[in-house]
C-alpha positions in Angstrom: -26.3 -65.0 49.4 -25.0 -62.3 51.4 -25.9 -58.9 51.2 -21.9 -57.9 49.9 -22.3 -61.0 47.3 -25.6 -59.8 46.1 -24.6 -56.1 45.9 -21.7 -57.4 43.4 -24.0 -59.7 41.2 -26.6 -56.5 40.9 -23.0 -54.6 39.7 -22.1 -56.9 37.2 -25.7 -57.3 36.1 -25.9 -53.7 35.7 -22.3 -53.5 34.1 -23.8 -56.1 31.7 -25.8 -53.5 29.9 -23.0 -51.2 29.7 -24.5 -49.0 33.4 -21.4 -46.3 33.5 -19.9 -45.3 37.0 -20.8 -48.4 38.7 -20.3 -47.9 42.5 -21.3 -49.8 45.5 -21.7 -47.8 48.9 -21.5 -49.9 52.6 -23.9 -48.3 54.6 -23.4 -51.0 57.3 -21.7 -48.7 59.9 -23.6 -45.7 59.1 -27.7 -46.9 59.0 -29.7 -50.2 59.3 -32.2 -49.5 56.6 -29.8 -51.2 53.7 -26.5 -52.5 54.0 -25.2 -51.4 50.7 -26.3 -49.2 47.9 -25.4 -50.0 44.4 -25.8 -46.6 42.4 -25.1 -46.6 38.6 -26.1 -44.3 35.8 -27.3 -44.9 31.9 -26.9 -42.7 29.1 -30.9 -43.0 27.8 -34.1 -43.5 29.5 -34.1 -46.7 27.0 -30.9 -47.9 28.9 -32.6 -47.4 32.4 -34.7 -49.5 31.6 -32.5 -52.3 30.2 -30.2 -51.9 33.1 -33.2 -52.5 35.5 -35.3 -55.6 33.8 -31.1 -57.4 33.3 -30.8 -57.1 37.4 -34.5 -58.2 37.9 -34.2 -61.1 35.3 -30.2 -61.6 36.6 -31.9 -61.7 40.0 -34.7 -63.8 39.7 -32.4 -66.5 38.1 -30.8 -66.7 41.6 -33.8 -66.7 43.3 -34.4 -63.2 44.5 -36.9 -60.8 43.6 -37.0 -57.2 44.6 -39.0 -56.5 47.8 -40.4 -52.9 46.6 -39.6 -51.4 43.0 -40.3 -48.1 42.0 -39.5 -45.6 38.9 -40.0 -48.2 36.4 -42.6 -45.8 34.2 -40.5 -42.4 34.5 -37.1 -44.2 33.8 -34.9 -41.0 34.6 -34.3 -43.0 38.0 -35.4 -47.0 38.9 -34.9 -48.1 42.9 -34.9 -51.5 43.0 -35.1 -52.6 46.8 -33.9 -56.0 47.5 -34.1 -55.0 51.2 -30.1 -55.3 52.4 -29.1 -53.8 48.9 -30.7 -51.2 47.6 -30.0 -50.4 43.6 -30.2 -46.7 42.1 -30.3 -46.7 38.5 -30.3 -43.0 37.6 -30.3 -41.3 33.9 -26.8 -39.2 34.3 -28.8 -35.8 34.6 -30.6 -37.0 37.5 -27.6 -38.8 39.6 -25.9 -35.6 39.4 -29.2 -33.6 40.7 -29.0 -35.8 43.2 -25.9 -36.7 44.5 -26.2 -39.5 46.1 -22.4 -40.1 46.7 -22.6 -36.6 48.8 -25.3 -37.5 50.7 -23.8 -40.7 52.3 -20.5 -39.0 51.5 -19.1 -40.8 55.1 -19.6 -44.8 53.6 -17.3 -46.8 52.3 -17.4 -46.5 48.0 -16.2 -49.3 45.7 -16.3 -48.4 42.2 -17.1 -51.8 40.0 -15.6 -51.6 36.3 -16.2 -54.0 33.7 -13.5 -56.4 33.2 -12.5 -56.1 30.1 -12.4 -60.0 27.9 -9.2 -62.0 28.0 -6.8 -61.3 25.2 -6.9 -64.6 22.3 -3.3 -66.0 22.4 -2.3 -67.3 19.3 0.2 -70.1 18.7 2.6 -70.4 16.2 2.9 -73.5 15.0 5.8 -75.2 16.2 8.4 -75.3 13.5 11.0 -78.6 13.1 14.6 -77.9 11.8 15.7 -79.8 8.8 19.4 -81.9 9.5 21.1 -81.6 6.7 
């Protein structure tokens, strides 16, 4: 898997348990310690949580597993390093102490929103004219 395919599967993972502000940073022409950040906040220390254990269980379903993990006790904000994508899961108080966006405020930033489900069609049945 790529490093660009595997940042957007850790997206969707994390959009799966409703992660707000979603966004992946390309780091690729800027440093060569990740090629892309996937940063992502949750409302509750309870949603941390959930956020991280869906991309780690999403992840290990595809065969990856994160190289180095850290913040899963504290849950105000969870690095999961999957060495060429690095995931920030922050509480929203602590993203905005930390300002992550600003700090590598010269990549690239793709904002991932949840696709909303396909609208149900519904057919009317098919109606047959009489002949009189």
């Amino acid at each position: 898997m790529t490093p660009k395919t595997l940042s957007k599967k850790i997206a969707d993972l994390a959009l799966s348990k409703k992660a707000n502000n979603v966004l992946i940073l390309d780091l690729r022409k800027l440093t060569d310690m990740a090629d892309f950040f996937v940063v992502c906040s949750a409302d509750s220390d309870v949603q941390v949580k959930a956020i991280a254990d869906a991309i780690v269980d999403g992840m290990e379903d595809v065969g990856s597993s994160p190289w180095h993990q850290e913040g899963l006790t504290n849950r105000q904000w969870v690095l999961l390093d999957y060495v060429d994508v690095v995931v920030h899961i922050f509480h929203k108080e602590m993203r905005k102490f930390y300002g992550l966006e600003k700090l590598w405020g010269d990549a690239k930033i793709e904002e991932v929103i949840d696709k909303p489900a396909p609208k149900k069609t519904t057919r009317k049945p098919r109606t047959t004219k009489k002949k009189k």
